[in-house]
C-alpha positions as CSV (number, residue, x, y, z in Angstrom):
1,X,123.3,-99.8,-104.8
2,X,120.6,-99.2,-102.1
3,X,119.0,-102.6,-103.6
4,X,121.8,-104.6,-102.9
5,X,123.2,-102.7,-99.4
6,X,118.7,-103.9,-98.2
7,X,119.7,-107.1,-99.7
8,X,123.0,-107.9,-97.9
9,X,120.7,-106.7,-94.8
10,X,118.1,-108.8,-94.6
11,X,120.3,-112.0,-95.5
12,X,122.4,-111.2,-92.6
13,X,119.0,-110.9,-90.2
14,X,118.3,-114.0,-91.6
15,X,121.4,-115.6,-91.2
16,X,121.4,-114.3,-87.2
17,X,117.4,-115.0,-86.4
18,X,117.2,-118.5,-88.4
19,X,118.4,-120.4,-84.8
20,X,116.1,-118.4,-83.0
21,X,113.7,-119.4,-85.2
22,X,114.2,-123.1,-85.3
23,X,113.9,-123.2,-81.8
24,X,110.8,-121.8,-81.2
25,X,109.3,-124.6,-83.7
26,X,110.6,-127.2,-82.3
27,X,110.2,-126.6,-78.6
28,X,107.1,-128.0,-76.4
29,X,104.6,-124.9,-75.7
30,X,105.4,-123.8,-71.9
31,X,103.1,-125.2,-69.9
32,X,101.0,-127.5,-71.8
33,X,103.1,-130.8,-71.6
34,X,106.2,-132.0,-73.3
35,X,108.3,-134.9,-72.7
36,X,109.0,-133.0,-69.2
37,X,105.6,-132.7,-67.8
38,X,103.6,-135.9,-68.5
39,X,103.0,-135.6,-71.9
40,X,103.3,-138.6,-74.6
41,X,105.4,-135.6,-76.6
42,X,106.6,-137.2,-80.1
43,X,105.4,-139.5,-82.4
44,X,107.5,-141.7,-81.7
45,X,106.7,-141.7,-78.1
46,X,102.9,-142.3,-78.7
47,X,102.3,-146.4,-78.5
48,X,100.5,-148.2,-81.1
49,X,96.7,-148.6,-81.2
50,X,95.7,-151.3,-79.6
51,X,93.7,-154.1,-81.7
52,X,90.6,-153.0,-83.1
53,X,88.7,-156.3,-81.7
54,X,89.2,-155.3,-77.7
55,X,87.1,-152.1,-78.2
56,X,87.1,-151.3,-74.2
57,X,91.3,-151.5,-74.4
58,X,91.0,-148.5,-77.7
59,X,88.4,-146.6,-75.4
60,X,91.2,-146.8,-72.6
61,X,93.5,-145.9,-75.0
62,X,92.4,-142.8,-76.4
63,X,91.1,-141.5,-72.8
64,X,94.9,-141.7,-71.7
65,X,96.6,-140.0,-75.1
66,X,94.3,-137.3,-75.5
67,X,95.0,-133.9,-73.1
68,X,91.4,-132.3,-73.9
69,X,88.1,-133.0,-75.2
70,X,84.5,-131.7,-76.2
71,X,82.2,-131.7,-73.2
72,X,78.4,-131.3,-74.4
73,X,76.1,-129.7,-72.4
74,X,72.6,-128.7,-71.9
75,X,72.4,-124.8,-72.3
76,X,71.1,-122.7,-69.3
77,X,72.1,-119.3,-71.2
78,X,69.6,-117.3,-72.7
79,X,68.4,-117.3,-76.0
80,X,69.7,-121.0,-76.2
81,X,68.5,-122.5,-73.1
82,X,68.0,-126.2,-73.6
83,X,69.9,-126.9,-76.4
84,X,73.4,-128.6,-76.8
85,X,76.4,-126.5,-75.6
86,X,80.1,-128.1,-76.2
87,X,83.0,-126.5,-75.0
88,X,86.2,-127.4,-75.4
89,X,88.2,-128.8,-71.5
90,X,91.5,-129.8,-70.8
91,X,91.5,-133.5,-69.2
92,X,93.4,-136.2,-67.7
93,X,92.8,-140.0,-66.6
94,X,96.2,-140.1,-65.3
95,X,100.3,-140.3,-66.4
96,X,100.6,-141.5,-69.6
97,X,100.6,-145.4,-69.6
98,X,99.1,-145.2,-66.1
99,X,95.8,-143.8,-66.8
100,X,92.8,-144.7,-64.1
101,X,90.2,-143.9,-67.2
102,X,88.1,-141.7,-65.0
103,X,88.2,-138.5,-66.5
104,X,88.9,-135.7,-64.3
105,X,88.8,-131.8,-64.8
106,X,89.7,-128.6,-63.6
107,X,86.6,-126.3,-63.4
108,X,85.7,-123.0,-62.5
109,X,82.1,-121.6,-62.2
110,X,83.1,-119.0,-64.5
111,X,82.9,-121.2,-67.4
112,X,79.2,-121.3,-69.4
113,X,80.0,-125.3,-69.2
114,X,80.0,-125.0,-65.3
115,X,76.9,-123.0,-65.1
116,X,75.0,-125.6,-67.5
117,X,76.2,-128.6,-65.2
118,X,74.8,-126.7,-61.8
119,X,71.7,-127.1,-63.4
120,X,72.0,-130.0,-65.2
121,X,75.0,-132.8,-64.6
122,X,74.7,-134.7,-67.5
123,X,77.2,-134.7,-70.0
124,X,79.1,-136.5,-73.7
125,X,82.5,-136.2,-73.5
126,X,84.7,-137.0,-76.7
127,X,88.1,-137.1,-77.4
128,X,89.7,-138.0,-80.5
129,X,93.4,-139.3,-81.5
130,X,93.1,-136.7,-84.0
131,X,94.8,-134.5,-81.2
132,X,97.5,-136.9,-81.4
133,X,100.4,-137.7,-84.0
134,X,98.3,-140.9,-84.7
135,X,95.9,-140.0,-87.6
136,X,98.0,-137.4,-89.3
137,X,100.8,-140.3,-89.3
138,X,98.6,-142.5,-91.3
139,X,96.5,-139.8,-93.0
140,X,93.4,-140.3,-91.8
141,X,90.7,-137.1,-91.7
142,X,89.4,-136.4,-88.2
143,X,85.6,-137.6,-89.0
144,X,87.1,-140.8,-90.7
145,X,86.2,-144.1,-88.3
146,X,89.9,-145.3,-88.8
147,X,90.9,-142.0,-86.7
148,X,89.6,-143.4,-82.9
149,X,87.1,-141.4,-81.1
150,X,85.7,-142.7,-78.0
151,X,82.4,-141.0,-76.7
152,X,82.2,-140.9,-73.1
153,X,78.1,-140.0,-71.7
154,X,77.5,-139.2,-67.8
155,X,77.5,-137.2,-64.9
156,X,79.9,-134.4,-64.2
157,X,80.5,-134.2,-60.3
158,X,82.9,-132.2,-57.9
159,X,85.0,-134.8,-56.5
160,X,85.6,-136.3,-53.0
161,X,88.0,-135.1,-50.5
162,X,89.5,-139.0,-50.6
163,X,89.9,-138.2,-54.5
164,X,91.5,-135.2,-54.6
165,X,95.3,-135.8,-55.0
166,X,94.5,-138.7,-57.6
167,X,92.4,-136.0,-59.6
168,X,95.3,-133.1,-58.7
169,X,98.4,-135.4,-59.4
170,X,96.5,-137.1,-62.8
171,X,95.8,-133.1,-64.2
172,X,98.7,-131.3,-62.9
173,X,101.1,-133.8,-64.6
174,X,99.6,-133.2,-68.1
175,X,98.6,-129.8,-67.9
176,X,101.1,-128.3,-65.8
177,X,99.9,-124.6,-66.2
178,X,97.2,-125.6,-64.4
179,X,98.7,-124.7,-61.0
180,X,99.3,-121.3,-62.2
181,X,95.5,-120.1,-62.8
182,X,94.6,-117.2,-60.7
183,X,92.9,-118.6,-57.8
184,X,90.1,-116.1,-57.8
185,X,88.6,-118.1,-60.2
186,X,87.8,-120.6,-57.6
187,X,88.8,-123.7,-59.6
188,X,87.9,-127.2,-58.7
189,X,88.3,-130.4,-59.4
190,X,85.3,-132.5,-61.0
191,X,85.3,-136.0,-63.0
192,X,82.5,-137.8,-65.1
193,X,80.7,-140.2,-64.0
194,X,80.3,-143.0,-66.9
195,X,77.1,-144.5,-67.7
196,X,77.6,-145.4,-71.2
197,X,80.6,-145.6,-74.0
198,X,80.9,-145.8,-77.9
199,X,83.9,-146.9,-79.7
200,X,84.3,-145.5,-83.3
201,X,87.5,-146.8,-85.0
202,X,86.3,-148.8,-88.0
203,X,83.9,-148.6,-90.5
204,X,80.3,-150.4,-89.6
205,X,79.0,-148.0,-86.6
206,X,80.2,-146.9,-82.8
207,X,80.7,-150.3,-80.9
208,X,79.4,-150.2,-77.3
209,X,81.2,-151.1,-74.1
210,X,79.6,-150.8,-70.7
211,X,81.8,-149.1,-67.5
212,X,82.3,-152.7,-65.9
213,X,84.1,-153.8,-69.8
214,X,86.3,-150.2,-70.0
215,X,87.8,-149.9,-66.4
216,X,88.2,-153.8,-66.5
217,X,90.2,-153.0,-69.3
218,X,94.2,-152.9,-68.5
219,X,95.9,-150.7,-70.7
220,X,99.7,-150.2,-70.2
């Protein structure tokens, strides 16, 4: 009797939570985009890949979908100074379909990445539409060519006062949370400066496109 009195129970929490439930699965993450705050959202939202032949326009592309990336470094921390370092950094170019394709970043010299680029600037930044809808639509495995990466290698810098609402405006609209971070943290706003670019999104080997080819590039 107890059995079925524990049975009756938990179908009626299920019955009453399952809404709850359903909600919380389906609804953007506060503060880290959504259809609201800049974000390409859906899959259906996300437009298609632009043809494999204009490599510059699928560098463009992926630097405008993707909201983070993996920024190496050159370690200034003990026991593994001078080796790589990649963290992981939100990012923006811009609102989606209006991306500049400079990407800009909100830094504080807290983070081990910050530290590392005081000493030295240089820096590979890589983003990947595995982070999108893109490559799980079609199946593709995040190290497969036919899943897009673009490699971006440069100069992290702080930027200019005449840059500072372009780089504010382009980050706060993806990552909204952004203008919540504690302010003793002493964020800033930084962008990298691109020297070189590599393409993967086919089989064959990273396909290279110089600065004057990518922001030449107009992606819509």
């Amino acid at each position: 009797m107890a059995a079925c009195a524990c049975g009756f129970v938990r179908a009626v929490l299920a019955f009453l939570l399952a809404p709850a439930l359903v909600t919380l699965l389906v609804a953007p993450a506060r503060g880290r985009g959504g259809r609201g705050h800049g974000d390409w959202g859906a899959a259906e939202l996300l437009p298609p890949l632009p043809p494999r032949e204009n490599a510059a326009l699928v560098a463009r592309f992926v630097t405008n979908v993707c909201g983070w990336g993996a920024l190496a470094t050159i370690s200034t921390q003990e026991g593994v100074r001078g080796r790589p370092f990649a963290d992981v950094l939100s990012l923006s170019d811009g609102p989606p379909g209006k991306g500049s394709g400079v990407p800009y970043f909100y830094l504080s010299p807290l983070q081990q990445s910050v530290g590392n680029l005081q000493e030295n600037p240089y820096a590979t930044l890589t983003m990947s539409l595995a982070e999108t809808s893109f490559c799980r639509k079609y199946g593709f495995d995040p190290q497969s060519p036919l899943c897009a990466h673009t490699i971006l290698s440069g100069t992290v810098i702080k930027v200019s006062e005449t840059e500072m609402d372009v780089a504010k405006n382009s980050l706060f609209i993806r990552h909204p949370e952004m203008k919540t971070w504690p302010s003793s943290h002493n964020w800033f706003f930084a962008k990298l400066n691109i020297t070189n670019i590599w393409v993967v999104d086919y089989f064959g080997g990273p396909k290279i496109v110089t600065p004057a080819e990518y922001y030449n590039a107009t992606f819509q």
